[in-house]
Kinemage of the C-alpha trace (Angstrom):
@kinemage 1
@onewidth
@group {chain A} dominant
@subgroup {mainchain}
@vectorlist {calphas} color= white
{ca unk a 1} P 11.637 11.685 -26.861
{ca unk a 2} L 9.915 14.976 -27.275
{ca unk a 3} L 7.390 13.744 -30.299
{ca unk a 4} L 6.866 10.247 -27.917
{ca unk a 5} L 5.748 11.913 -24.983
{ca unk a 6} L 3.522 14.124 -27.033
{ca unk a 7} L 1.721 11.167 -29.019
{ca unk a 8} L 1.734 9.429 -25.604
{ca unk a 9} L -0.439 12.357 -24.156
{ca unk a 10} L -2.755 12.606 -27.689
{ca unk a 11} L -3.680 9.216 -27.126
{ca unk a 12} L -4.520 9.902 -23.339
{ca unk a 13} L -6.962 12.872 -24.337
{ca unk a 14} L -8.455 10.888 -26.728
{ca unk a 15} L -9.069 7.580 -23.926
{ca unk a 16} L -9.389 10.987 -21.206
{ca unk a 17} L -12.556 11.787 -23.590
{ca unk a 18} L -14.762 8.552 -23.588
{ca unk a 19} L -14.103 8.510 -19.419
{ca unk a 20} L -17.728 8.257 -17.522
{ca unk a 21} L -15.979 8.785 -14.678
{ca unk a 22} L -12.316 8.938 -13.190
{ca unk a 23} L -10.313 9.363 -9.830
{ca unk a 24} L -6.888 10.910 -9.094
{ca unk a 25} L -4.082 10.074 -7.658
{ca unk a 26} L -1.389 12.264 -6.426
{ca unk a 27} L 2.072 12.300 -4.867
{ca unk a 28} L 4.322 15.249 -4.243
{ca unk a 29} L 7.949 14.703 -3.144
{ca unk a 30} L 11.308 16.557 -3.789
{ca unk a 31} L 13.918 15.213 -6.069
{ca unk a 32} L 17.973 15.032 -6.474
{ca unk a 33} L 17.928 18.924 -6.565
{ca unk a 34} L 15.236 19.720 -3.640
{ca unk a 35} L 12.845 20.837 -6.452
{ca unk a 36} L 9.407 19.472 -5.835
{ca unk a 37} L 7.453 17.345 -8.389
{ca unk a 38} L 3.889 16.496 -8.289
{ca unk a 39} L 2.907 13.629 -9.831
{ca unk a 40} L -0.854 13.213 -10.623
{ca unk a 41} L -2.225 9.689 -12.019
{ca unk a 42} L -5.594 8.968 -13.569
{ca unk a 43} L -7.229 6.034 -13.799
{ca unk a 44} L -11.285 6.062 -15.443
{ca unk a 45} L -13.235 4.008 -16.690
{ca unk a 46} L -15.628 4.183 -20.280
{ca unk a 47} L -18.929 3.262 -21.309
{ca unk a 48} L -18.052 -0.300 -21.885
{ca unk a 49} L -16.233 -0.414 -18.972
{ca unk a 50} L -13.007 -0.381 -20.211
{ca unk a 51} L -10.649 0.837 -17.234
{ca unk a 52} L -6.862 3.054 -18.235
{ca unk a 53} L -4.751 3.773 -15.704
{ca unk a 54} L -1.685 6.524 -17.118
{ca unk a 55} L 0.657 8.593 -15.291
{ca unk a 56} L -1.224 12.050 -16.654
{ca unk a 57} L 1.148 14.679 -15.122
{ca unk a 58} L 4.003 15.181 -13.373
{ca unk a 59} L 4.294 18.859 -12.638
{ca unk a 60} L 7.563 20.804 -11.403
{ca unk a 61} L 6.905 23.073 -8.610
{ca unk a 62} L 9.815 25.230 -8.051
{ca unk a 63} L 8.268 27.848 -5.203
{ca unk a 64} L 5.927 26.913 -2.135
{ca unk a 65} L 3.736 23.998 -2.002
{ca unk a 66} L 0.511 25.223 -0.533
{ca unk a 67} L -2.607 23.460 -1.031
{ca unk a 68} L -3.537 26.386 -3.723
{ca unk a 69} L -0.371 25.949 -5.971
{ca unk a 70} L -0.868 22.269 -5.686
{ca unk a 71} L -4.562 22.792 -6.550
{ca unk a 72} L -3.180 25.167 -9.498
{ca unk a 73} L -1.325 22.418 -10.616
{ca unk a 74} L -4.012 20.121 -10.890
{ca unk a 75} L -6.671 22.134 -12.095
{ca unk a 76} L -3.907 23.132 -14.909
{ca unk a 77} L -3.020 19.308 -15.606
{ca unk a 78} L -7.021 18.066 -16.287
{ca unk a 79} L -7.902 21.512 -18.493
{ca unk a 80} L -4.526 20.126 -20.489
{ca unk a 81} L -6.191 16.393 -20.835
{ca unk a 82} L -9.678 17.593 -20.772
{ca unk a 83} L -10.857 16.186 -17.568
{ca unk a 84} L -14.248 17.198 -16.374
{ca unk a 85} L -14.736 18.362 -12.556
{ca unk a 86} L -17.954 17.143 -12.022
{ca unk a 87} L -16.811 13.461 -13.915
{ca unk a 88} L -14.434 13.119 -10.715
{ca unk a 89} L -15.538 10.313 -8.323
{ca unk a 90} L -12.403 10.053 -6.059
{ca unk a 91} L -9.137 11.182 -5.058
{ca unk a 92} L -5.856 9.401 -3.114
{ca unk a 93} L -3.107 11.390 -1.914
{ca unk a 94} L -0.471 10.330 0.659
{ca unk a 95} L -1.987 12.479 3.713
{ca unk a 96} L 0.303 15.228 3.918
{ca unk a 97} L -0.993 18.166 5.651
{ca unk a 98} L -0.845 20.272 2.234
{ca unk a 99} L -2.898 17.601 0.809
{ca unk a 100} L -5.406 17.226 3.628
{ca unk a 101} L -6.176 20.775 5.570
{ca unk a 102} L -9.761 21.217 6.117
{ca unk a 103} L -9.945 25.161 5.656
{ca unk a 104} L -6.847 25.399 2.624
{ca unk a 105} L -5.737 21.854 2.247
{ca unk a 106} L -6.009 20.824 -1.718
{ca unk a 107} L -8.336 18.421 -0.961
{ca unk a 108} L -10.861 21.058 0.323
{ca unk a 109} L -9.933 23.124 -2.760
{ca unk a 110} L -10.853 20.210 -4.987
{ca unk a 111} L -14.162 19.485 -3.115
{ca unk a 112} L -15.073 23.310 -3.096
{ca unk a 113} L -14.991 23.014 -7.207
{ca unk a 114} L -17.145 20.073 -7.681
{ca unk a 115} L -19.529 21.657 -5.431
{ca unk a 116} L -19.845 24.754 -7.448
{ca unk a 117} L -20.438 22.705 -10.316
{ca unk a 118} L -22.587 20.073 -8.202
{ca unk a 119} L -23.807 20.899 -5.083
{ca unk a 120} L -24.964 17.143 -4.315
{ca unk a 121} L -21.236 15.813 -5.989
{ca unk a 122} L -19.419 14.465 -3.382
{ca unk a 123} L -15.450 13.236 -3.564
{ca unk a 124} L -14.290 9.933 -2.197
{ca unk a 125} L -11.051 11.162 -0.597
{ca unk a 126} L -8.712 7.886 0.918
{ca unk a 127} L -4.906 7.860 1.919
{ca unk a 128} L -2.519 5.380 -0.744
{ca unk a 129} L -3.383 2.231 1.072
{ca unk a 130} L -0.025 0.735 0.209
{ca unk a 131} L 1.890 4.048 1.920
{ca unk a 132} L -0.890 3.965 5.793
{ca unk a 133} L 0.480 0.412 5.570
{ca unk a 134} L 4.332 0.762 5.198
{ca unk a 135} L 4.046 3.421 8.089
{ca unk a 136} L 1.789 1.237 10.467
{ca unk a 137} L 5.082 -1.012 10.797
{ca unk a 138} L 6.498 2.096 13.137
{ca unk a 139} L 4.447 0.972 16.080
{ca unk a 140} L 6.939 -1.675 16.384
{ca unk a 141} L 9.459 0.086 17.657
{ca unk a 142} L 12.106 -2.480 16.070
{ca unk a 143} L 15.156 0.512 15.933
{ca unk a 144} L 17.087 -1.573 18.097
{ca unk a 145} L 17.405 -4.402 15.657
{ca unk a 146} L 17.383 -2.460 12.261
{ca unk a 147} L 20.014 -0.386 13.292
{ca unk a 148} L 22.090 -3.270 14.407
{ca unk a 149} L 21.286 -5.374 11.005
{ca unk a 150} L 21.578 -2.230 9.229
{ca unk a 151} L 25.578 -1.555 10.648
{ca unk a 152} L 26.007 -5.543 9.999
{ca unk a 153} L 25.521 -5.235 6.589
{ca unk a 154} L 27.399 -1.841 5.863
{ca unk a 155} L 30.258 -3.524 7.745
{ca unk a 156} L 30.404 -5.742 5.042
{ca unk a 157} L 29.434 -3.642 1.867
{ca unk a 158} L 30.706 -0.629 2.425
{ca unk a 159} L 34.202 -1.798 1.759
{ca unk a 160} L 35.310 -3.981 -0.826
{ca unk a 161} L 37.730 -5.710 0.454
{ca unk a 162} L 35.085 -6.583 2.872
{ca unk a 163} L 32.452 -7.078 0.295
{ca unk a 164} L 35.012 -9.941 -1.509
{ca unk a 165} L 35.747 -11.504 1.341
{ca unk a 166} L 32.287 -12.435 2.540
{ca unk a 167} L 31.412 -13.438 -0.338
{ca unk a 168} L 33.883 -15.675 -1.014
{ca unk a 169} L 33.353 -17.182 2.642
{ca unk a 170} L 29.469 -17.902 1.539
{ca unk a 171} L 31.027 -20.029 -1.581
{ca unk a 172} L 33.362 -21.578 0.858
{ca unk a 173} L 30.943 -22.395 2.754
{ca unk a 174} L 28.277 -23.695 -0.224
{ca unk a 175} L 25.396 -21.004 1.436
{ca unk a 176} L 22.208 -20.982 -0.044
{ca unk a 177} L 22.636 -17.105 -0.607
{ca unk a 178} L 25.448 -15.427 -2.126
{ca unk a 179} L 25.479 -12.039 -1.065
{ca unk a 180} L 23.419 -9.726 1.215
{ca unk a 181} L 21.864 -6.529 -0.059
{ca unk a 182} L 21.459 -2.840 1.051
{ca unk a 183} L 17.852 -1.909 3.388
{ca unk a 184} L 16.606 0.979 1.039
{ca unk a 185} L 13.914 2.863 2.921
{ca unk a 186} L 12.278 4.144 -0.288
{ca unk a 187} L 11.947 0.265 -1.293
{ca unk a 188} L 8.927 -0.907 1.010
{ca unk a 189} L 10.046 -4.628 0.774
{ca unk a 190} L 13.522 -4.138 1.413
{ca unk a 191} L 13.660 -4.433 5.138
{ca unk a 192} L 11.748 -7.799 5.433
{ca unk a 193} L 13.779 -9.327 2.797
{ca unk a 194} L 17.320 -8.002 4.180
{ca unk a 195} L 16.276 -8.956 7.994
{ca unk a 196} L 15.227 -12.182 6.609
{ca unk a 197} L 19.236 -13.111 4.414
{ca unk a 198} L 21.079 -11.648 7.683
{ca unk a 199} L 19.404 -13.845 9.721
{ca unk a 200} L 19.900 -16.710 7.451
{ca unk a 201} L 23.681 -16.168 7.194
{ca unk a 202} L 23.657 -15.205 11.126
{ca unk a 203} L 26.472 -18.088 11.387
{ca unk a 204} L 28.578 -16.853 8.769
{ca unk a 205} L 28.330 -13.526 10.031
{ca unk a 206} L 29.380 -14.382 12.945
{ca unk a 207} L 32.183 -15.884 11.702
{ca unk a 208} L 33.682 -13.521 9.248
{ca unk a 209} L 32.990 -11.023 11.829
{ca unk a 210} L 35.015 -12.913 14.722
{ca unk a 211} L 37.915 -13.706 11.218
{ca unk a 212} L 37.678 -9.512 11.324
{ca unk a 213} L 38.074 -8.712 14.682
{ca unk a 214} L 34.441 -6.972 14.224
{ca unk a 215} L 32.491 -7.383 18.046
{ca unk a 216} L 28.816 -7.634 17.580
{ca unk a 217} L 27.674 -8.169 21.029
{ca unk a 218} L 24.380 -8.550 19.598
{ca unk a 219} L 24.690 -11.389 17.793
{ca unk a 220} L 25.187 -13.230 21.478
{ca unk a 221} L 22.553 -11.550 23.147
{ca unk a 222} L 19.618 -14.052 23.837
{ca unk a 223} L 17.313 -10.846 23.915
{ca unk a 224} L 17.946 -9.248 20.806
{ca unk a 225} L 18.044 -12.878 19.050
{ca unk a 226} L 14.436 -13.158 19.745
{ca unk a 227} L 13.663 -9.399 18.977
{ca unk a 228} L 15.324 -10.620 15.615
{ca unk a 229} L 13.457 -13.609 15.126
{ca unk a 230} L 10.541 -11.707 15.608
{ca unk a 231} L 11.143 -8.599 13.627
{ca unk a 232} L 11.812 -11.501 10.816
{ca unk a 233} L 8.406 -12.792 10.820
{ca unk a 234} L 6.239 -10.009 11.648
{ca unk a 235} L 8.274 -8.205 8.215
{ca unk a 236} L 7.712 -11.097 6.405
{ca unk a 237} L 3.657 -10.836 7.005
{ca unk a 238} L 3.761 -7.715 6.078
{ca unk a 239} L 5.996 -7.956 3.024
{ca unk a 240} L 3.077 -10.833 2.197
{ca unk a 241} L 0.053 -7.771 2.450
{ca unk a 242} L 1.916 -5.109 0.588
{ca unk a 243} L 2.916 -7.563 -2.440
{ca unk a 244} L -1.012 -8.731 -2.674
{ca unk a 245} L -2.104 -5.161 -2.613
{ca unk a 246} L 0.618 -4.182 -5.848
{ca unk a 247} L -0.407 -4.247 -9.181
{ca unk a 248} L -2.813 -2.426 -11.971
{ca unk a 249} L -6.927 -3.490 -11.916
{ca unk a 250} L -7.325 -4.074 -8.152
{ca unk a 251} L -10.485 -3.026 -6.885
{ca unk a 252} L -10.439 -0.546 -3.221
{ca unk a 253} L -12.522 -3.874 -1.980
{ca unk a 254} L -10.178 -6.182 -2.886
{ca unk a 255} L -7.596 -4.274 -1.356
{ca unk a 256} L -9.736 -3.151 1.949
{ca unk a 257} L -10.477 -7.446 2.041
{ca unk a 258} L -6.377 -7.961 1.859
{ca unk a 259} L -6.318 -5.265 4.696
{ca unk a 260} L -8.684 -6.613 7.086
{ca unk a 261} L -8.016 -10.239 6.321
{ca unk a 262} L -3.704 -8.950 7.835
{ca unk a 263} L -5.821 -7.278 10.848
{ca unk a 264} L -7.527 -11.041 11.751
{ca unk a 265} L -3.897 -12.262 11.551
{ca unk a 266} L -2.622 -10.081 13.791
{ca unk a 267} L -5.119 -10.637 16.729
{ca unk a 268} L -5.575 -14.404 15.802
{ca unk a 269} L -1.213 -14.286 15.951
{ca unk a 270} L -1.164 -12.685 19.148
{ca unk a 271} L -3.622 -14.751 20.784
{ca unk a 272} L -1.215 -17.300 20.055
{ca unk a 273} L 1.383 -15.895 21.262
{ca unk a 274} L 0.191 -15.662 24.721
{ca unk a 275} L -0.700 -19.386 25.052
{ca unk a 276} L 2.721 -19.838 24.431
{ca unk a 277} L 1.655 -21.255 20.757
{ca unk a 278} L 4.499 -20.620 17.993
{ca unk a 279} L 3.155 -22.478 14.857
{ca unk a 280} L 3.039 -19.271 12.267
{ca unk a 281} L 6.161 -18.058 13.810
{ca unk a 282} L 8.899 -20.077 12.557
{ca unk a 283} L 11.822 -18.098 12.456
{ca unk a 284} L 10.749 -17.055 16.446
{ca unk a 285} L 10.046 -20.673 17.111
{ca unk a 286} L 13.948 -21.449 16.416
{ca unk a 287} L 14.794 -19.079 19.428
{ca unk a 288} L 12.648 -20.502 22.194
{ca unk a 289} L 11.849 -17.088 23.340
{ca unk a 290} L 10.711 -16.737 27.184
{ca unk a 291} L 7.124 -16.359 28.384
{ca unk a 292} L 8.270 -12.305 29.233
{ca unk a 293} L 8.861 -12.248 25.772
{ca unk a 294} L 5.873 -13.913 24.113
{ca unk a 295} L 3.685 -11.481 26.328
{ca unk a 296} L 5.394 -8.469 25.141
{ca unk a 297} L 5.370 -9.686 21.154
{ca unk a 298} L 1.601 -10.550 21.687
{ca unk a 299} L 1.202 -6.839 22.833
{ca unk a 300} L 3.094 -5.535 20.030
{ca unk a 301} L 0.724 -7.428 17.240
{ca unk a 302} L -2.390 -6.159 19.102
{ca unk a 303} L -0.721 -2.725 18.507
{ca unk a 304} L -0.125 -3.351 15.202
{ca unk a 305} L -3.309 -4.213 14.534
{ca unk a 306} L -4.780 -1.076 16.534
{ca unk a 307} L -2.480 0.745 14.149
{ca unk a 308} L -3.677 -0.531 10.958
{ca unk a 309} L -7.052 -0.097 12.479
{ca unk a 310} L -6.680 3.771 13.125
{ca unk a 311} L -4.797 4.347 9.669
{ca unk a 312} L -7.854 2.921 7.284
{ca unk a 313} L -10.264 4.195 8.829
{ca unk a 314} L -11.767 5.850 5.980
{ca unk a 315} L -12.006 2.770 4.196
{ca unk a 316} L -14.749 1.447 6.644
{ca unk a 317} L -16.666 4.982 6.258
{ca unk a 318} L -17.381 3.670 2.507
{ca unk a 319} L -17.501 -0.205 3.620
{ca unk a 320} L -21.400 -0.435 2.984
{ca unk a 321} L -20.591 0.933 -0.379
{ca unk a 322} L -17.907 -1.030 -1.022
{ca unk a 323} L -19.901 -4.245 -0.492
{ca unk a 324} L -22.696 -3.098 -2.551
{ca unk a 325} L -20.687 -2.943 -5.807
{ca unk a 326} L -18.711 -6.097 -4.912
{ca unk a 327} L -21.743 -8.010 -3.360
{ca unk a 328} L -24.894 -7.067 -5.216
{ca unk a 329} L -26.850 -9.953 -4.583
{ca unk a 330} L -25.675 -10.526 -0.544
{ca unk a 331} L -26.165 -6.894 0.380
{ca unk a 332} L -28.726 -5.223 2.085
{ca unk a 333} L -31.152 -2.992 0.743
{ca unk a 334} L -32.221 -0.964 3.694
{ca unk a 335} L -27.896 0.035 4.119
{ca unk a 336} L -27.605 0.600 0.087
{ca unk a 337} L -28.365 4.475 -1.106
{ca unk a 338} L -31.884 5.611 -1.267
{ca unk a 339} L -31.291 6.106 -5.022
{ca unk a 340} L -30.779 2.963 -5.946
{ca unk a 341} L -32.925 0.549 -3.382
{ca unk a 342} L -35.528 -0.094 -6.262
{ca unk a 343} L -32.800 -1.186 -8.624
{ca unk a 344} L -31.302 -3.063 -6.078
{ca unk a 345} L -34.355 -5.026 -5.886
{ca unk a 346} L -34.630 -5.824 -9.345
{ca unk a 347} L -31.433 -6.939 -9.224
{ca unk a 348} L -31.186 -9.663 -6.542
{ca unk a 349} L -34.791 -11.347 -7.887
{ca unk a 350} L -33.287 -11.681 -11.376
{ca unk a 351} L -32.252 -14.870 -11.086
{ca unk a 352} L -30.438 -15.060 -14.761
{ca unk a 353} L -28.058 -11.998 -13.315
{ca unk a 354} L -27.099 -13.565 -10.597
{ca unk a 355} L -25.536 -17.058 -12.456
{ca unk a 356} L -24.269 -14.242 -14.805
{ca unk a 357} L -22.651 -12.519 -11.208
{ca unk a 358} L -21.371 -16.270 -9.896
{ca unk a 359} L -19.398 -16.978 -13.354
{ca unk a 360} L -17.838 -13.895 -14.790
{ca unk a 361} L -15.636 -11.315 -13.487
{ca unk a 362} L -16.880 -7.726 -11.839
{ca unk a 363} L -16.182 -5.945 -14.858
{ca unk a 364} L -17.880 -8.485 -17.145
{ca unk a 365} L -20.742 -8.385 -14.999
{ca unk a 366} L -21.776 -4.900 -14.486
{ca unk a 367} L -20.521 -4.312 -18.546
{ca unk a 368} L -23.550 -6.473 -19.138
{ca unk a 369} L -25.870 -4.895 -17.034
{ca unk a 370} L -25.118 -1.555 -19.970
{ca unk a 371} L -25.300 -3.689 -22.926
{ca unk a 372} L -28.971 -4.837 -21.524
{ca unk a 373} L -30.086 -1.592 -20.250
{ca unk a 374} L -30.672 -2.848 -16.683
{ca unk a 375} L -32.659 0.193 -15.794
């Protein structure tokens, strides 16, 4: 394992060496034994425009976790893969305060270095997009029906006599599902998909609970059965977002497009809902909720998307920037960096790049913009 991870990290320094440029990301949480590990990924791209994205580090920290050991840290992790300072372009933490404090934060730290090295360098810093939008879902305020679903489904786990049982009533009963799972915090999509099988087996719930002697009043409350049915939906939008914004090679604007494309949904979704209009809300529709209640789930989507708004914020600080790398030919000069306005020029009245833009992929693109020298 030893003589793996150490060919594993060879070839790294040896990709880590052809890098133009690279950003960070980093995420510090404690494990099993309350010791702290810092995790620091790369991802940079060559020359040729090859992009690697590696786990580079993950760093024990078994004292405090200031902003200067976790700077430490860092510092120590890129002088081990030969990372240059003034070769970083970005950096994405999770927006702790020991990431983030303006006067001792590391973040500060980090931009303090380039500028020594650079006085003009300046870091991109942005929040883990995927993280500002698993915590937006808190504006919600669905407790009442998690914690209910939650004590559903231990009621029936937790034991195994239980556990058997249920599951054998499910086969009894030829149910499309045959089990329910555990709602794991950690996993983001767990509580969409577990709201989503108890309220599909709501009947048979109901039933092996009555066979139990289990009371539920909740499961008989018209209320709560539309707080459900709406909890179910609204989780399964978002489950929707956070799966499109997983994977390796997405660009920030594809991501910040997936973002604001959820935060149209949201207002066009609670428009609906106050003209009474349930189309995109199927599982609600089954519960003919009240006009009291429509009002008060079309507030609670316009907070949501006030929410979302507030949290990626410092996406839309980079937004012209964003759509001048993704939009070459579309954007407008006078917004684009003084820098590169001439380029820019050259660029949208070459009419050969721009069938070259409509038919290949980003990459491919601006990889042949280096192989011809575009000045």
């Amino acid at each position: 394992v030893e003589d793996i991870s150490c060919n594993l990290e060879l070839q790294l320094q040896r990709e880590v060496a052809n890098f133009d440029f690279f950003s960070l990301a980093l995420d510090e949480s404690c494990d099993v034994r309350d010791t702290a590990q810092l995790l620091v990924f790369v991802r940079g791209i060559t020359p040729d425009f090859k992009i690697t994205e590696e786990l580079a580090a993950m760093r024990s920290m078994k004292g405090t976790t200031t902003g200067s050991d976790l700077f430490m840290e860092v510092n120590a992790c890129m002088d081990t893969l030969g990372l240059k300072w003034d070769r970083l372009a970005g950096v994405t933490t999770d927006g702790c305060p020991n990431f983030t404090g303006k006067n001792v934060g590391l973040l500060k730290r980090m931009q303090d270095k380039v500028s020594e090295i650079d006085a003009d360098q300046e870091l991109i810093f942005l929040h883990c997009i995927i993280h500002q939008h698993v915590l937006c879902k808190s504006v919600l305020k669905m407790n009442h029906v998690i914690n209910v679903v939650s004590n559903i489904v231990n009621f029936i786990r937790a034991r195994a006599l239980n556990h058997r049982q249920f599951v054998a009533l499910l086969e009894d009963h030829g149910s499309e599902h045959s089990d329910i799972s555990y709602h794991t915090p950690v996993r983001w999509l767990s509580l969409g998909k577990v709201l989503k099988r108890v309220w599909d087996l709501k009947t048979e719930i109901r039933e092996f609970c009555e066979m139990k002697g289990k009371d539920i009043p909740e499961l008989s409350d018209e209320d709560w059965m539309a707080d459900f049915a709406f909890a179910v939906d609204v989780t399964a939008l978002m489950n929707d977002l956070n799966t499109k914004l997983q994977g390796r090679g997405l660009f920030v604007h594809e991501m910040h497009t997936l973002v604001k494309a959820f935060m149209k949904k949201m207002l066009f979704l609670s428009s609906q809902l106050e003209n009474n209009n349930l189309t995109h809300m199927q599982t609600l529709k089954e519960v003919t909720p009240s006009a009291d209640h429509l009002r008060r789930y079309s507030s609670m989507l316009g907070a949501l998307h006030c929410e979302f708004s507030r949290r990626f914020e410092d996406l839309r600080t980079i937004e012209d920037e964003m759509h001048m790398i993704s939009s070459p030919f579309t954007c407008s000069v006078d917004d684009a960096p003084s820098d590169v306005q001439l380029e820019l020029i050259d660029l949208q009245s070459d009419a050969v790049l721009a069938e070259l833009f409509k038919s290949g992929s980003l990459l491919d693109f601006y990889s042949s913009l280096k192989e011809e020298n575009f000045p």
